[in-house]
C-alpha positions in Angstrom: 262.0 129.8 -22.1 265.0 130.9 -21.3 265.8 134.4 -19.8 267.8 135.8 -23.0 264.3 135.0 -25.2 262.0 135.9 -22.7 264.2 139.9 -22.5 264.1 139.6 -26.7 259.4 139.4 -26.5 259.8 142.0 -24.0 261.8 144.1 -25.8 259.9 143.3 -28.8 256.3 144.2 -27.1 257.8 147.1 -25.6 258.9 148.8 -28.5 255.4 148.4 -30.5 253.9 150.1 -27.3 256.2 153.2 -27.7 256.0 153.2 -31.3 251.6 153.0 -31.0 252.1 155.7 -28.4 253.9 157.8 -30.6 252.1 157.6 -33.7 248.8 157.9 -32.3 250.3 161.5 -30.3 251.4 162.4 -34.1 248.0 161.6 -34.8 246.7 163.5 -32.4 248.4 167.1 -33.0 247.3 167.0 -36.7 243.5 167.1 -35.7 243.3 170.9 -34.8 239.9 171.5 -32.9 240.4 175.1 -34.0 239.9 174.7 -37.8 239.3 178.2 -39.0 241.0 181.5 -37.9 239.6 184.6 -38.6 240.2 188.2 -36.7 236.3 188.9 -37.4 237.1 192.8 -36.6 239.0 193.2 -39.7 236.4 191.4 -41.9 234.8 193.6 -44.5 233.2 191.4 -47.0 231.5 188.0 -47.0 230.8 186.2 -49.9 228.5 183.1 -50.5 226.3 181.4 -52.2 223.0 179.6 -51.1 221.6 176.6 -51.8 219.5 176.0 -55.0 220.8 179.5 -55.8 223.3 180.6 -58.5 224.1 184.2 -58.2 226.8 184.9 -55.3 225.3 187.3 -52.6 227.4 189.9 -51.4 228.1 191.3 -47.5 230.2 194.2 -47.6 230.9 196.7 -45.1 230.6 200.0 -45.8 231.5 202.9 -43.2 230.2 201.6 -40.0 227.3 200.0 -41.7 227.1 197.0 -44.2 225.1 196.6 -47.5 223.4 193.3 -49.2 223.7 192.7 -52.5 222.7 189.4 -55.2 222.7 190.0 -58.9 221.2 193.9 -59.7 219.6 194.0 -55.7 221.4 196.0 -53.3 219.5 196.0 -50.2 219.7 197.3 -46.7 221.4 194.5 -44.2 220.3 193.8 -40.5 223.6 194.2 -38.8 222.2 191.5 -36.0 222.1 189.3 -38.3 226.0 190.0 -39.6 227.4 189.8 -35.8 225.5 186.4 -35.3 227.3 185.1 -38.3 230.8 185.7 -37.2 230.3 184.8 -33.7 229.0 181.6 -35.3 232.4 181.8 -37.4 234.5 182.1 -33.9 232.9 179.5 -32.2 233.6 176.4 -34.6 235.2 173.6 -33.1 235.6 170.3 -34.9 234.7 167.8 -32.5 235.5 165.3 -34.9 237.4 164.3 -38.3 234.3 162.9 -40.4 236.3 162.6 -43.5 239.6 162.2 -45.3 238.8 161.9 -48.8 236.8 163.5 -51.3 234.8 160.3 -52.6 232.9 161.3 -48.9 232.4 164.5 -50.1 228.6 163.8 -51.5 227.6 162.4 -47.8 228.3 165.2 -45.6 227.2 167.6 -48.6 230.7 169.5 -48.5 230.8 169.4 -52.6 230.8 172.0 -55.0 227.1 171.7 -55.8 225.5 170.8 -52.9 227.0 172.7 -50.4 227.4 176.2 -49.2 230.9 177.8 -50.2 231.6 181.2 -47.8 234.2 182.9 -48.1 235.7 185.8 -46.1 238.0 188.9 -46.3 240.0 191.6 -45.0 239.3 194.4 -47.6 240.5 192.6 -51.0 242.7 190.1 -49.0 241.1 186.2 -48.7 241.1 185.3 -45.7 239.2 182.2 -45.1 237.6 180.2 -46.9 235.5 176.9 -46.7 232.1 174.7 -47.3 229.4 174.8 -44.7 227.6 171.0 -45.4 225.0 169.1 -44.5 223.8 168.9 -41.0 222.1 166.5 -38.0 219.7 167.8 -35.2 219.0 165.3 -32.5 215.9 166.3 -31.4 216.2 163.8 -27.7 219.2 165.6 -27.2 218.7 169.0 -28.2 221.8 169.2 -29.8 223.0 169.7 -33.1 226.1 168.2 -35.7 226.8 170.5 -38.6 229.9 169.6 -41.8 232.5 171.3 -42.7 235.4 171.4 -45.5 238.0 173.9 -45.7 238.4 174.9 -49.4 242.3 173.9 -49.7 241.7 170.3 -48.3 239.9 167.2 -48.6 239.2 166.6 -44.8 235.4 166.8 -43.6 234.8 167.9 -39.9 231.9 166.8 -37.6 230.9 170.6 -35.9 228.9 171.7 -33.6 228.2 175.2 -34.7 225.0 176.8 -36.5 226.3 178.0 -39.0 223.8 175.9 -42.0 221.3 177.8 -40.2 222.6 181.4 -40.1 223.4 180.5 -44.2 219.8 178.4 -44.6 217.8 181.5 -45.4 220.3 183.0 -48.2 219.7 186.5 -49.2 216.5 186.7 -46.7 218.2 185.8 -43.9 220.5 188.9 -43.7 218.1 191.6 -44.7 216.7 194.6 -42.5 213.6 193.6 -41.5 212.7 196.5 -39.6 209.2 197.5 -39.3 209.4 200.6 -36.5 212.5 201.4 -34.6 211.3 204.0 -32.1 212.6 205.0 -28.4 209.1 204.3 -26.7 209.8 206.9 -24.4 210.1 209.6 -27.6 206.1 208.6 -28.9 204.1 211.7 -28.3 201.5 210.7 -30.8 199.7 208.0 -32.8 197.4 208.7 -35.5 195.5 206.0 -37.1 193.4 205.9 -40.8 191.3 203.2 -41.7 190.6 204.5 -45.3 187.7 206.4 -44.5 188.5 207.9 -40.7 191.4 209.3 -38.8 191.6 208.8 -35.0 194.3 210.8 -33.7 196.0 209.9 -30.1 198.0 212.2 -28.1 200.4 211.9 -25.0 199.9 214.6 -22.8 201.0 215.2 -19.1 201.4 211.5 -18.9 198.1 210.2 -20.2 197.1 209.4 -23.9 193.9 211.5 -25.2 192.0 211.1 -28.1 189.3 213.7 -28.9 189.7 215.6 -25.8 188.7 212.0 -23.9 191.3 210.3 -21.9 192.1 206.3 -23.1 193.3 203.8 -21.1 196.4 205.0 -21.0 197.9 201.5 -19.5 196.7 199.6 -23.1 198.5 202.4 -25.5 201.1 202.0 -23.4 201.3 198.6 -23.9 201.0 198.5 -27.8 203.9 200.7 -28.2 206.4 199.2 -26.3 205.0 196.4 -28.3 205.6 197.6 -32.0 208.6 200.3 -30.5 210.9 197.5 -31.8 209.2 195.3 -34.2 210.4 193.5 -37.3 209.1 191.2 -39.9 209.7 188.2 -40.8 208.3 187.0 -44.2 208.9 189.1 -47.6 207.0 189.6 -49.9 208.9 188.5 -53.5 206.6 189.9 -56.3 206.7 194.1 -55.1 206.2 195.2 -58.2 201.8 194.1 -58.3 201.9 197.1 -55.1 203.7 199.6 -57.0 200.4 201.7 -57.7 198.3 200.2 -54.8 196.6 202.2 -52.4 196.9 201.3 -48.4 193.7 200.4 -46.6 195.5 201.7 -43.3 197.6 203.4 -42.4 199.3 204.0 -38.9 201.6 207.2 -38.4 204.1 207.1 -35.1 205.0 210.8 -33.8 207.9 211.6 -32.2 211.2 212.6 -32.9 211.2 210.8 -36.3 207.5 209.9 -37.5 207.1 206.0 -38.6 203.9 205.4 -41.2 203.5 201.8 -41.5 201.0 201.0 -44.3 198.8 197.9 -44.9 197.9 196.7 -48.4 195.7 193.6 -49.4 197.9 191.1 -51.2 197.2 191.0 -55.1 198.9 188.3 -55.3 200.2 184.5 -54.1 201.0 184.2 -50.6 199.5 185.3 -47.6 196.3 188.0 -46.9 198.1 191.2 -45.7 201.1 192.6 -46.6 202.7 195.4 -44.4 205.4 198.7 -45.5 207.0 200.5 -43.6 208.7 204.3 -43.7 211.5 202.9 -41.9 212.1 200.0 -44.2 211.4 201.1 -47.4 212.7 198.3 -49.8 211.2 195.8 -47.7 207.2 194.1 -47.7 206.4 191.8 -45.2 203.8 189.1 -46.2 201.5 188.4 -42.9 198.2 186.1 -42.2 195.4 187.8 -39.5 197.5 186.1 -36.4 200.9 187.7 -37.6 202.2 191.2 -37.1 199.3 192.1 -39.1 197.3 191.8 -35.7 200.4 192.7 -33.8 199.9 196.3 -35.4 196.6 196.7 -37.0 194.0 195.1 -35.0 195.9 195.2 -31.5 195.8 199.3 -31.8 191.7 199.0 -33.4 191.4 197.5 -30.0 192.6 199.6 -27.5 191.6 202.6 -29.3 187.6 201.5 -30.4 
């Protein structure tokens, strides 16, 4: 081989390199690990729709405060659960493309029907907008892959944010489940009906009395920072079978602002107790004897017997 021919393969090798090189940089710069931008301090409504659900449901701030609404509900919103949803939003990341075309779309569940279209907005103004899919846990791991398509594109990206799970609940997962909201420090009183007596607890000079008789102060104690900041966690659907019922206790929280939190036997499908609060008033929370049914109820009969 000659040295002319031998300087021609070179050449030849050493322009596919550059031109691999090149190409694959191109390649490169159009995957964007960033793939959605939103200023989350100027977002003011969220709209999207669950999974095996048909009506939209509604985030919308109002004031300083934000409001939950699906079909003719309007309910009160947990603003926790509001700020957990756009930090999710901020901290997506595609670790991977997944997807180019749309035939691919059914797999990573990034379609129309089977997954879960969000969108977002600055007052009346889109935006973002996108499809949360389906997504992986590896349990060994601890870890967790989650799908995404933005609305104006056919690519799927491999995620590792949490966002199918701040969506999976739908309309439940972003209500107020407050039960008592209470500055422990502010509770001068308790007073407690069973349906047929009323024990009354008060905090005086640092100790809690109850018919002239000091308690063990250290247990009452206990119990309210316990239930100062409580929430549910399972509503009840069907309200309406409660609308006339009667509570079989009742416990009233004096301070500042008096809490009553009721307890009702459930007439109907799901679990024993259900629980209301003056605090909460849209909201029933279903609970068995081991749930915040003993948290509140039997936890206080305890301490106070």
């Amino acid at each position: 081989m000659n040295n002319k021919t031998l300087f021609i393969i070179l050449a030849a090798l050493l322009a596919i390199y550059i031109f691999s090189q090149i190409g694959g940089k191109k390649e490169n710069r159009s995957f964007k690990a960033d793939i959605i931008s939103i200023d989350t301090s100027k977002v003011s409504k969220i709209i999207f729709t669950a999974k095996n659900t048909l009506d939209e449901i509604l985030l919308q701030k109002q004031n300083d405060s934000w409001i939950l609404s699906q079909g003719d509900q309007t309910l009160a919103c947990d603003p926790e659960s509001i700020r957990n949803l756009l930090a999710q939003v901020i901290d997506v990341k595609a670790k991977r493309l997944a997807a180019t075309k749309e035939d691919k779309w059914l797999k990573y569940e990034v379609d129309e029907k089977n997954g879960t279209p969000i969108k977002f907005f600055y007052g009346d103004q889109l935006a973002s907008e996108f499809i949360v899919g389906r997504f992986n846990v590896n349990q060994q791991r601890q870890t967790m892959e989650s799908f995404i398509r933005l609305k104006d594109g056919p690519r799927v990206y491999a995620t590792d944010s949490y966002l199918p799970l701040a969506l999976l609940n739908g309309i439940d997962g972003f209500r107020n489940k407050t039960i008592v909201d209470l500055d422990p420090s502010q509770i001068k009183g308790i007073e407690y009906s069973n349906g047929t007596a009323v024990q009354d607890l008060a905090f005086q000079a640092g100790k809690w009395i109850k018919n002239g008789v000091e308690m063990d102060s250290t247990k009452v104690a206990n119990w309210v920072a316990k239930i100062s900041n409580f929430k549910g966690t399972q509503f009840l659907k069907d309200t309406e079978l409660l609308s006339s019922a009667k509570p079989i206790k009742s416990i009233t929280i004096k301070g500042i602002e008096n809490t009553s939190v009721d307890l009702f036997l459930n007439p109907g499908e799901g679990k024993k107790f259900v629980i209301k609060s003056s605090s909460n008033n849209s909201a029933y929370f279903q609970s068995d004897s081991t749930g915040i049914y003993k948290s509140i109820f039997e936890d206080l009969e305890s301490v106070i017997k």
